[in-house]
N, C-alpha and C positions, 0 to 999 in steps of 0.2 A: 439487685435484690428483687426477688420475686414479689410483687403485690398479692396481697392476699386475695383478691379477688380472682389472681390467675393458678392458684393451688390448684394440684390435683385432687381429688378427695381419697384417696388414700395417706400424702400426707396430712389434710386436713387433720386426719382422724386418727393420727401418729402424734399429731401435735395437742390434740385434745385430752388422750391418753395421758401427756407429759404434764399437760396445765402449762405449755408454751402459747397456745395462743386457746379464745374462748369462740363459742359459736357466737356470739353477741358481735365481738369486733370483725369477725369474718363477716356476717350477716351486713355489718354497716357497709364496709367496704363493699360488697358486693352491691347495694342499694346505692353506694355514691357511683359507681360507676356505670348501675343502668341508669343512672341519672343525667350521666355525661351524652351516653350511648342513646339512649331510645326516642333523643327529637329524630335522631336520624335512620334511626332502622326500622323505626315502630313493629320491634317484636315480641309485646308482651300484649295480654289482655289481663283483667283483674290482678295488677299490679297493686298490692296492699302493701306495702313498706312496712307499718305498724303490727300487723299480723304476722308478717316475718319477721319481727325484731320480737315479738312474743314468742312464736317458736323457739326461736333463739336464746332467749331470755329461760325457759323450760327447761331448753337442751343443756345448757351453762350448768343448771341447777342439779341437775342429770350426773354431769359429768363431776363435778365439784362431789357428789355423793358417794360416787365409783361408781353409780348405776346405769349406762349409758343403755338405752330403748331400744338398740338395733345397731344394725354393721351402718348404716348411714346417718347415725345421732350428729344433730347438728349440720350438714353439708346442705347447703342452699342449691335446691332444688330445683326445678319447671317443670312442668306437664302441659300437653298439648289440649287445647281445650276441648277437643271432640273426647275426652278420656274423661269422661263426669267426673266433678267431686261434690262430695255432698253440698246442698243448699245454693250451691253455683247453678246460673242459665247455662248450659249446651248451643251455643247461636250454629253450631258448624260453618261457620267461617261466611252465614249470608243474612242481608235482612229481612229474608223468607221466614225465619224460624220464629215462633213463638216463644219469649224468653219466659220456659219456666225451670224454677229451680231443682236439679236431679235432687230426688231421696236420697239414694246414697252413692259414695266412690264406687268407682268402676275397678276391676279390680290391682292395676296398676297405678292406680292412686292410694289402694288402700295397703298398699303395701310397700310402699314410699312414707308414707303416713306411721304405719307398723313399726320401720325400720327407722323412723324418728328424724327424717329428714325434712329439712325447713323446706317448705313451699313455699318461696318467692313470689311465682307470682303460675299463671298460663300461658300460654304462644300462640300466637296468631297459626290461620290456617286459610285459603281463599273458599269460596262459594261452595259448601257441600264437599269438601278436599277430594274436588274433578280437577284441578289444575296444579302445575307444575311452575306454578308463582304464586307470587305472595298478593296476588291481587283478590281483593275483596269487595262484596259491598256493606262487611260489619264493621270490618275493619280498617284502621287504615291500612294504607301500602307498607308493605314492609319490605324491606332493603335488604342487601349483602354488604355486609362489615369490610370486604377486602374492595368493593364497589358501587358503592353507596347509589350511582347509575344501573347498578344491575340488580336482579330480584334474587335472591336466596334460595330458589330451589322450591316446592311444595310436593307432596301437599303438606308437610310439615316445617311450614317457612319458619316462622318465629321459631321454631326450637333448633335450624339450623346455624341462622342469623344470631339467636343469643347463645351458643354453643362456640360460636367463631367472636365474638365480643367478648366474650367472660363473664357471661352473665349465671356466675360460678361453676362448678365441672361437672351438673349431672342434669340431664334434658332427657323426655321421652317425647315421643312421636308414635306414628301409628304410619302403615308402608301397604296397598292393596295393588301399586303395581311400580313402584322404585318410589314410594311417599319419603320413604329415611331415604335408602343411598341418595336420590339426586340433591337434596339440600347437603348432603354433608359431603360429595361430591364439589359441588359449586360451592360451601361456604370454608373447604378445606378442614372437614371435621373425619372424626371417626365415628361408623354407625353399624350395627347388626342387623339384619334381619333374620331374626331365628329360625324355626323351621317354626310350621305351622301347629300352634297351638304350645308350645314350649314356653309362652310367655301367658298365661289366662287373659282373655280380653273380653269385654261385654260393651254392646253385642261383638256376636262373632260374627265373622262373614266369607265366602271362600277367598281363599290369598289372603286375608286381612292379619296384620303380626302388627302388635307392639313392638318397641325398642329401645335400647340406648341412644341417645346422643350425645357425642364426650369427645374431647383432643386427643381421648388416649385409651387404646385397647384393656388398659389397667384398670381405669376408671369403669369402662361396659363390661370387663367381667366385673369388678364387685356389684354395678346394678344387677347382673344377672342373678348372681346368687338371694338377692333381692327376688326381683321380680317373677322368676320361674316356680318361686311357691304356688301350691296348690290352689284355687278357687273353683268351687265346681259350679257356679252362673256362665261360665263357658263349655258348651255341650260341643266343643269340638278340641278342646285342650286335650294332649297329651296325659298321660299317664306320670304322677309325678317321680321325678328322678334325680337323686341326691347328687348330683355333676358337683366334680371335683373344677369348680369356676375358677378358683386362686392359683391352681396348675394352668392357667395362660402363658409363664412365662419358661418357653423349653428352649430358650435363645436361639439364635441362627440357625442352630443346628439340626434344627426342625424341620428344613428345609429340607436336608440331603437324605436323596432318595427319591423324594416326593415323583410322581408324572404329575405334571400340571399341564394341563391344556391351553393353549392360548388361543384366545376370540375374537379375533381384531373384526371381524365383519359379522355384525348382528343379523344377516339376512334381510332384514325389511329396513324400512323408515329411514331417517334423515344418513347421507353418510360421512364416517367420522371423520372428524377435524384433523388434517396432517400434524397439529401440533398434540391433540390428544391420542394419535396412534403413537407417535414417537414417544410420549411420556410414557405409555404402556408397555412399548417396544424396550424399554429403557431399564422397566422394572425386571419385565420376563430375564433379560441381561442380568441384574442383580440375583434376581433366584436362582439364575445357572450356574452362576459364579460361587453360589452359596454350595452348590450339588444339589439342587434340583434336574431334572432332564425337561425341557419344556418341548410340549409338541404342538404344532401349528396345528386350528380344530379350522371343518368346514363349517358355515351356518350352519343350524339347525331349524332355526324360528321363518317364517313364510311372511310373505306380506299377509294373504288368506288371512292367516290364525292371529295376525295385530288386526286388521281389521273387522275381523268377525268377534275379537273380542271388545273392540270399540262397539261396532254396531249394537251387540249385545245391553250395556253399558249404556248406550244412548234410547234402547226403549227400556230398562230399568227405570232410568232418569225422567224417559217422555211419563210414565204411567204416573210416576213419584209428582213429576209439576200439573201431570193435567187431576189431580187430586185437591191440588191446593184451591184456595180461593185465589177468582181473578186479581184481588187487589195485594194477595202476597205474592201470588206467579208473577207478576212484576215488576217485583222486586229483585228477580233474583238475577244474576249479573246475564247482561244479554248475547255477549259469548254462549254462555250455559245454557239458555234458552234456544240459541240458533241448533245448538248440535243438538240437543235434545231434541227438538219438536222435527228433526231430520227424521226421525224414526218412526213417524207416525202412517206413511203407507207402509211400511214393511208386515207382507204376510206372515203368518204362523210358521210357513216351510222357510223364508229368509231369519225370522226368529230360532227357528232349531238350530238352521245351520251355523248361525252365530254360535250360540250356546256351544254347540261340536267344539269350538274351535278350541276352548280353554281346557278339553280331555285333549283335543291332538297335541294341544303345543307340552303338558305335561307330559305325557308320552315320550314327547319326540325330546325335551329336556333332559328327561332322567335315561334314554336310549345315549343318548348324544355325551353325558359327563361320567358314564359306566367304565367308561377307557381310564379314567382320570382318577386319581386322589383329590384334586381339587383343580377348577375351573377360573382362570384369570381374564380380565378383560375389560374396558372403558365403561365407566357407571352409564355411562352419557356417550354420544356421539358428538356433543359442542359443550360448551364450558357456558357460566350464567350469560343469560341473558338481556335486555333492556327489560327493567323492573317494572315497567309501564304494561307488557304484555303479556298475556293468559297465557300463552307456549312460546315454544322458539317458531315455528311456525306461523303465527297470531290467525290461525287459519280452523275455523270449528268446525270443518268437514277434514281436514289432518291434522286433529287435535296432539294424537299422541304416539307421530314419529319420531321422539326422543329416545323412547322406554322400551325398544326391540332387545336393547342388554340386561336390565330389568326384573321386566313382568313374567318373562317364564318361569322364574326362580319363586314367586310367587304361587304359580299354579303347580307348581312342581313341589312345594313344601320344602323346600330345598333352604338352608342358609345361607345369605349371602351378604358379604360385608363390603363397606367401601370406607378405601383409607388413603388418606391425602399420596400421592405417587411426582406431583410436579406442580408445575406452573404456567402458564402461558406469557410468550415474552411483554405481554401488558399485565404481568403480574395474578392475572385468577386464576385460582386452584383446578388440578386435575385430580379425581379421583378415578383408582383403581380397584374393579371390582373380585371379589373372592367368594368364589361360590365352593359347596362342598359338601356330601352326600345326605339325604335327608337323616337327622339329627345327629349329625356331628356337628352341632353347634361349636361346641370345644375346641376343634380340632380347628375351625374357620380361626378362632379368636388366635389361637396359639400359630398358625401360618401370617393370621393378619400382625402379630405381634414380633415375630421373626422377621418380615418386613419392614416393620418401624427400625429394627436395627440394624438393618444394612440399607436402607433408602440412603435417598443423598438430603444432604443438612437443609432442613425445615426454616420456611421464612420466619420472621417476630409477626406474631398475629396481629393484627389492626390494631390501631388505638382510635378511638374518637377525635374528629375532627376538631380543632382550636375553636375556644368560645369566640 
């Protein structure tokens, strides 16, 4: 029997509908088990138990009435903390920040909120969400559920790590160059990255998306339908558009026809693991079998344009710390101060040419997946981590050779999703990337969804280690 804690939230909200189960006992269970879970993942921050068993308690009242507040009344919630909510500190993930309480939700909190969903609790995120681990210095360390030794993916650790726990079925994050795919990638989740601005976010930023983090493509489209409401404090959000989100599911058959491209070689950075090209190698098989035609792509991305986007990135960062007072720039993790203060001879003309690089590699993205209906290939180049380290690399001058499959899709506005595809034979998850024209959001979910049903049979998710 399924524990309530591990519901999808569409049955949750089937079962709420019925008066089979309430949000109050769903709520508990989910509390008893980050309770099990979180000496060992540490992926929550402002963890209020009481405050969600009053949601809870609301929601109950709600439903008991018939008058349920929205499509996620009652369904135990998370948000990443860099996504304000009112009267909460913003730390972004270091003990740089000044804790003062935001005015108000951001607008994917406030529309989580709208739609009546219990806020559990927040997720951890590292230093300013610069890295690709859970390593912090606000927070503690936080873990991966399938490897309690390895780190979860960032920059949206905790909402990967409680997404892979069950720290109930609806998490967001926030992704400005693979933040969602690589935790949900490494925690064996399923994540969106929409196209740019299809989600409101504040502030906005370029590449910067909100997103789902869920086990299941079912679960991210009813967030979406959520989430893609209008808010106008994003001056770069989309135009809004009534997406038919619940048509996710066009079975297998979605597939046939399809060109999909295959990407086994990101052009730049680390390169990929023989056991995550074979899982990819493995999937591309499944979609052809399905009728898809799958076509082997060149790279398209340069070392150049990963690096000039780093560089870029790194005097952002230098102007941002040499801002601060000496006694809080000290604070902030020394990884993140070594790559940073790297930037500090760089002239105005090595400055532009950075900047260039995030128009080339857009360019060179949307030239390169024109052939394609939709673009398949490794979130990641390697699988999690050792949880102790700020990249796979641990190296602040190659901070971010992981994210060559990634970050274009970012500057390209482009959606792209990752959804669990294998394993490695020490058991961590491989995600498989789905990329697909800018805003065919839709069409990514429903290919990512066709996927789910012909992949090969999915492990039992982690339980908590015995008291």
């Amino acid at each position: 029997m399924t524990e309530l804690h591990d519901l999808p939230a569409h049955d949750l909200i089937a079962a709420y509908r019925q008066r089979k189960l309430s949000p109050v006992e769903v709520t508990q269970s989910v509390l008893a088990h980050i309770e099990r879970w979180e000496p060992h993942i540490k992926a929550t921050y402002l963890l209020r138990p009481e405050a969600a068993l009053a949601q809870a308690r609301a929601s109950e009242a709600r439903w008991l009435r018939g008058e349920p507040k929205g499509l996620l009344d009652g369904v135990p919630s998370t948000i990443k903390e860099n996504i304000a909510t009112e009267g909460d500190p913003t730390p972004l993930g270091t003990a740089a920040v000044e804790l003062v309480p935001a005015a108000a939700d951001a607008p994917p909190a406030a529309r989580m909120r709208e739609a009546g969903a219990v806020i559990v609790a927040k997720t951890t995120m590292p230093d300013y969400g610069m890295l690709s681990s859970g390593l912090s210095t606000f927070h503690p360390l936080s873990r991966n559920p399938w490897d309690v030794s390895k780190g979860p993916g960032g920059s949206s650790a905790g909402g990967g790590a409680a997404a892979a726990a069950g720290y109930g079925p609806l998490h967001i994050g926030t992704d400005i160059g693979g933040s969602l795919r690589l935790p949900a990638s490494w925690c064996g989740i399923f994540s969106l990255k929409p196209s740019l601005g299809r989600i409101p976010i504040d502030p906005p930023y370029t590449g910067r998306a909100a997103g789902p983090m869920t086990r299941t493509v079912a679960d991210a489209a009813l967030m979406m339908q959520v989430l893609s409401q209008p808010d106008a404090r994003d001056s770069m959000s989309l135009p809004y558009q009534d997406i038919a989100w619940s048509q996710f599911n066009k079975g297998a058959e979605r597939l046939r026809g399809l060109r999909i491209g295959l990407l086994l070689d990101a052009g730049c950075g680390l390169p990929v693991d023989p056991e995550v090209k074979a899982a990819v190698e493995r999937a591309a098989q499944l979609m052809e079998a399905a009728g898809a035609t799958i076509v082997p792509m060149a790279p398209f991305m340069t070392q150049a344009m990963l690096d000039g986007m780093d560089h870029f990135w790194r005097m952002r960062s230098h102007i941002d710390l040499q801002a601060l007072p000496a006694a809080r720039r000290d604070k902030v993790l020394p990884y993140i101060r070594t790559w940073a203060d790297s930037a500090a001879g760089m002239s105005g003309t090595e400055v532009f040419t950075a900047s260039h690089q995030f128009h080339l590699t857009r360019v060179a993205a949307v030239k390169a997946c024109s052939a394609f209906d939709y673009v398949i290939s490794p979130v990641a180049p390697n699988v999690a981590f050792q949880a102790e380290l700020p990249s796979p690399t641990n190296d602040p001058l190659r901070p971010l050779e992981h994210i060559g499959f990634t970050v274009p899709f970012n500057m390209s506005e482009q959606p792209a999703a990752s959804v669990n595809c294998g394993y490695t034979r020490a058991g961590l998850p491989i995600g498989l990337q789905i990329a697909g024209a800018r805003f065919d959001d839709l069409g990514v979910l429903q290919v990512a969804h066709a996927f789910e049903l012909i992949r090969e049979p999915q492990r039992a998710w982690p339980q908590p280690p015995a008291a």
